[in-house]
C-alpha positions as CSV (number, residue, x, y, z in Angstrom):
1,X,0.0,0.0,0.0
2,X,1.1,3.7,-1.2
3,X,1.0,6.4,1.6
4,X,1.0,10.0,-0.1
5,X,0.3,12.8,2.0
6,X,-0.2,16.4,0.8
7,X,1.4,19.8,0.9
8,X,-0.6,23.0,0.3
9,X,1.8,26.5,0.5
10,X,1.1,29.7,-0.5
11,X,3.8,31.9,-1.6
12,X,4.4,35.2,-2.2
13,X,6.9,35.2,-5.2
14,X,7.7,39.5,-5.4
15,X,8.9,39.0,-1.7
16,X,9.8,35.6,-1.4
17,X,7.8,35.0,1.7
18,X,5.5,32.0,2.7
19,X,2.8,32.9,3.8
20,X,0.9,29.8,4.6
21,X,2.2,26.1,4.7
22,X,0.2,23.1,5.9
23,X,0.4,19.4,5.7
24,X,-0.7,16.2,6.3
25,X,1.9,15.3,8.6
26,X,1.6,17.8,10.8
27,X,0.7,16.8,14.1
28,X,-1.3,20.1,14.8
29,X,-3.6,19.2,11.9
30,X,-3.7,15.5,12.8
31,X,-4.2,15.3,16.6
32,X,-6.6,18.1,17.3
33,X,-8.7,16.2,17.6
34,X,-6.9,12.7,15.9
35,X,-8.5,12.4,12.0
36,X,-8.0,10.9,8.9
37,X,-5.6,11.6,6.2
38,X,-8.4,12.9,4.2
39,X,-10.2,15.0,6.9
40,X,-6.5,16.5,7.3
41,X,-6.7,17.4,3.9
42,X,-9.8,19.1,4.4
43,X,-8.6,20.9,7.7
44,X,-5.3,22.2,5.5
45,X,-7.8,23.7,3.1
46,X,-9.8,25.0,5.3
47,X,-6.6,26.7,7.2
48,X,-5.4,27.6,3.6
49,X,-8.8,29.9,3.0
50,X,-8.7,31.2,6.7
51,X,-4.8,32.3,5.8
52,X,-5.9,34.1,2.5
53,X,-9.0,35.8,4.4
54,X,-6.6,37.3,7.4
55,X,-3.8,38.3,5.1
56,X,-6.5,39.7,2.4
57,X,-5.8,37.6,-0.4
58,X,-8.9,37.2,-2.8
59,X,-7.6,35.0,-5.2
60,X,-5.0,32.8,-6.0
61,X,-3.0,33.1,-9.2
62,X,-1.3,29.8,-9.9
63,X,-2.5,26.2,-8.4
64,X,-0.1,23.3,-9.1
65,X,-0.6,19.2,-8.5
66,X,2.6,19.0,-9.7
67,X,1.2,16.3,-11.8
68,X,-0.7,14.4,-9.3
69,X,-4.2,13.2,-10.3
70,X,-7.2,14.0,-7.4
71,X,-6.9,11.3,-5.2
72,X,-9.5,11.4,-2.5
73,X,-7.0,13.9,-0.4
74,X,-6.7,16.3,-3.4
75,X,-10.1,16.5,-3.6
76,X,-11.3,16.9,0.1
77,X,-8.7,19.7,-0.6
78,X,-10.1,20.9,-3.5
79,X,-13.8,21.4,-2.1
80,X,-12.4,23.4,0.9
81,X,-10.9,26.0,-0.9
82,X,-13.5,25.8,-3.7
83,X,-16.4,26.8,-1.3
84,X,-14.5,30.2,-0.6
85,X,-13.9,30.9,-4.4
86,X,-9.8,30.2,-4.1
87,X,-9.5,27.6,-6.7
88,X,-8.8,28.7,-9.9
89,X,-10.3,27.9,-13.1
């Protein structure tokens, strides 16, 4: 059996600051309270919009898989940050 995880960052390029980073192996998205990889997924999206909403970010400008096709992570992902109009078209 294949255990991916995922890795969400925003980035701000011009300054070369990230600004958000979450993961599926973080224990603070894991154990609080203890979930599923997918759920975590979900929780990193959800952290992902509430980043872009504090720091006033409206949209996002460049969403990579880096290849990857939507496993059930990607897309519990996806529908997070889809529900607050970040994922591009």
């Amino acid at each position: 059996m294949q255990v991916s995880f995922l890795y969400a960052m925003v980035v701000d390029d011009q300054n070369e600051r990230c600004l958000f980073y979450g993961s599926t192996l973080q224990k603070s998205i894991r154990q609080d309270p203890s979930c599923t990889t997918i759920e975590a997924a979900q929780r990193i999206g959800e952290g992902l919009v509430k980043a872009c909403i504090d720091l006033d970010i409206n949209e996002i400008s460049s969403y990579d898989r880096n290849g990857l096709a939507r496993g059930d992570r990607m897309r519990a992902f996806e529908i997070a940050i889809s529900r607050h109009g970040f994922l591009p078209r």
